[in-house]
C-alpha positions in Angstrom: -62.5 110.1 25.1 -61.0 111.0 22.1 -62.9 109.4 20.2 -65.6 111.7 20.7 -63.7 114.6 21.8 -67.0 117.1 21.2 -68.6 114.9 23.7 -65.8 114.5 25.9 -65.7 118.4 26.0 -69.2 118.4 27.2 -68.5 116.1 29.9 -65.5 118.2 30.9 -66.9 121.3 31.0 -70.1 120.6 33.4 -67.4 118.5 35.4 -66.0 122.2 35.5 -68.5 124.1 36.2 -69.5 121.8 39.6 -66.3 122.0 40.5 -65.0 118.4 39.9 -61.8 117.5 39.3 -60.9 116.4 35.7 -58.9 114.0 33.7 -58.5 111.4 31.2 -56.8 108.7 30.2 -55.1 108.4 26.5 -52.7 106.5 24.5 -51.8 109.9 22.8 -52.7 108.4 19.1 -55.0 111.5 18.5 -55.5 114.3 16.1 -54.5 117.4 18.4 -57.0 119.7 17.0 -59.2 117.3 19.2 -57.1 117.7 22.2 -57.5 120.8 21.8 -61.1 120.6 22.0 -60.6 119.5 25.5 -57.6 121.8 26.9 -59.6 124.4 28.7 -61.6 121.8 31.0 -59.0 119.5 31.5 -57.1 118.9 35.0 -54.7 116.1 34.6 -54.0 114.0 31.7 -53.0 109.8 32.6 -50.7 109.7 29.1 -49.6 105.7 28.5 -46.4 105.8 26.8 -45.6 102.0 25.8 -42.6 102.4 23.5 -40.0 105.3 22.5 -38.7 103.5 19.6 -41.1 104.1 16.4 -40.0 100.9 14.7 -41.2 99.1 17.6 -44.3 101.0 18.5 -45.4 100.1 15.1 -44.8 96.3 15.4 -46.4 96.2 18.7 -49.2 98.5 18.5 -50.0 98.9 14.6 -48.9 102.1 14.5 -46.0 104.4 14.8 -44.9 106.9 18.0 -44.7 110.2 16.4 -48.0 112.0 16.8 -48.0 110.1 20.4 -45.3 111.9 21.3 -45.7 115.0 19.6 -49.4 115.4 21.7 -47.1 114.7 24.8 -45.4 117.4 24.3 -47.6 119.8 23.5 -50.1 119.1 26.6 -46.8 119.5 28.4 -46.2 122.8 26.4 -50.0 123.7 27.1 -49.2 123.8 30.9 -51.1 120.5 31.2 -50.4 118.0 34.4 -49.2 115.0 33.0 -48.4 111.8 34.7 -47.0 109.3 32.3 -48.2 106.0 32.5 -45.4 102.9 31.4 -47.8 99.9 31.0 -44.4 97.3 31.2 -44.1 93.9 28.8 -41.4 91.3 28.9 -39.4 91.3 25.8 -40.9 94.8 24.6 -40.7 97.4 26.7 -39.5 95.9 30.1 -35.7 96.8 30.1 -33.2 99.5 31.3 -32.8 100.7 27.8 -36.8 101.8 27.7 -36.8 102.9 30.6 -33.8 105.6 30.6 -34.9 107.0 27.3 -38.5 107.3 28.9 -36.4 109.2 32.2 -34.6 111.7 29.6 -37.7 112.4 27.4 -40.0 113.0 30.4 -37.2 115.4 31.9 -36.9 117.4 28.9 -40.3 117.9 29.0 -40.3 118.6 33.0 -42.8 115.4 33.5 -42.6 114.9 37.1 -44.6 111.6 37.7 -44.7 108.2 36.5 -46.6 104.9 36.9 -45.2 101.4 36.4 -47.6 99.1 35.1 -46.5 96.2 35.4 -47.9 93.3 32.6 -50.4 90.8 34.1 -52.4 88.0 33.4 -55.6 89.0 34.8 -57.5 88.9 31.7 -56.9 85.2 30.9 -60.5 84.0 32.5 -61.9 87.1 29.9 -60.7 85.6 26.7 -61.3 81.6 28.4 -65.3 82.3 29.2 -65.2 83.8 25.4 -63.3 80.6 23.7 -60.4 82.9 22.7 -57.0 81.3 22.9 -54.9 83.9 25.0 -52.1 85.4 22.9 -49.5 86.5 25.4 -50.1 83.2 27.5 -46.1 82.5 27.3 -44.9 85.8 28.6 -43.8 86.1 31.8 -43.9 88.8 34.7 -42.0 91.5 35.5 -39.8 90.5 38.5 -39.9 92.7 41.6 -36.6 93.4 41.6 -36.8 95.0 37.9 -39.4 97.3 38.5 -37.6 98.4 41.9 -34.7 99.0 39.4 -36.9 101.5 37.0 -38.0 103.2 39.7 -34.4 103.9 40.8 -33.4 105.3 36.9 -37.1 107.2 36.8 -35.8 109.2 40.3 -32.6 109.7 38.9 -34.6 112.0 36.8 -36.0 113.2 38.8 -39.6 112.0 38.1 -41.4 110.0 41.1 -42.6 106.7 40.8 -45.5 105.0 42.0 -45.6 101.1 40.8 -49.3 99.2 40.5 -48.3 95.7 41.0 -51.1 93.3 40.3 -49.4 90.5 41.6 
């Protein structure tokens, strides 16, 4: 959404004014004059936060965490619901480490909820009916017993977890 935040704002807004319940779903890499553009007809924002570490955001996503964090904080700041949303790889962001500095950040910021979103291999038939060789065909799952274990560090700061296991 913002992509087109003028547009988004429109959509927003009439959402408003027939009294539906709004929200979107961002990554955070965003210029926040365009959040801005939003703020005022905005309910809940679904804010995927996939790594803490800037180095790593940058190998793994192209480009670095700063301004993703920065916007987190300031919808936060602009009295915004936030539920953060921890989309979870193997062997990138999938380990207690990650997960405790997510569970500080989001309690210095008073971000109550969380999602687990476990990696998944549901879009392997996508890139097989295109003739796409699948790039993350040798990573493996999250194990049950992990994500029961990020939920327990999440709590203990106080955040609550809900897990979306494709499995």
């Amino acid at each position: 959404p913002l992509m087109q935040p003028e547009f988004a704002a429109d959509i927003l807004r009439e959402c408003k004014r027939n009294g539906i319940h709004t929200a979107i779903e961002t990554c955070g890499y965003a210029r926040w004059e365009d959040y801005e553009k939003l703020l005022g007809w905005l309910d809940l924002v679904l804010f995927d936060l996939k790594q803490m570490d800037s180095k790593m955001h940058r190998k793994v996503t192209g480009v670095p965490n700063e301004r993703i964090l920065e916007n987190l904080e300031k919808l936060v700041r602009a009295g915004k619901q936030v539920i953060v949303r921890l989309p979870l790889i193997p062997g990138i962001n999938a380990h207690r480490e990650h997960i405790e500095k997510v569970g500080r950040f989001c309690q210095e910021l008073s971000i109550a909820q969380a999602h687990l979103l476990p990696y998944h291999k549901l879009g392997v038939q996508k890139y097989e009916a295109l003739g796409i060789a699948y790039p993350l065909e040798e990573l493996g799952a999250v194990s049950d017993e992990e994500l029961e274990e990020f939920r327990r560090i999440l709590e203990g700061y106080g955040i609550t977890v809900t897990i979306y296991n494709h499995s």
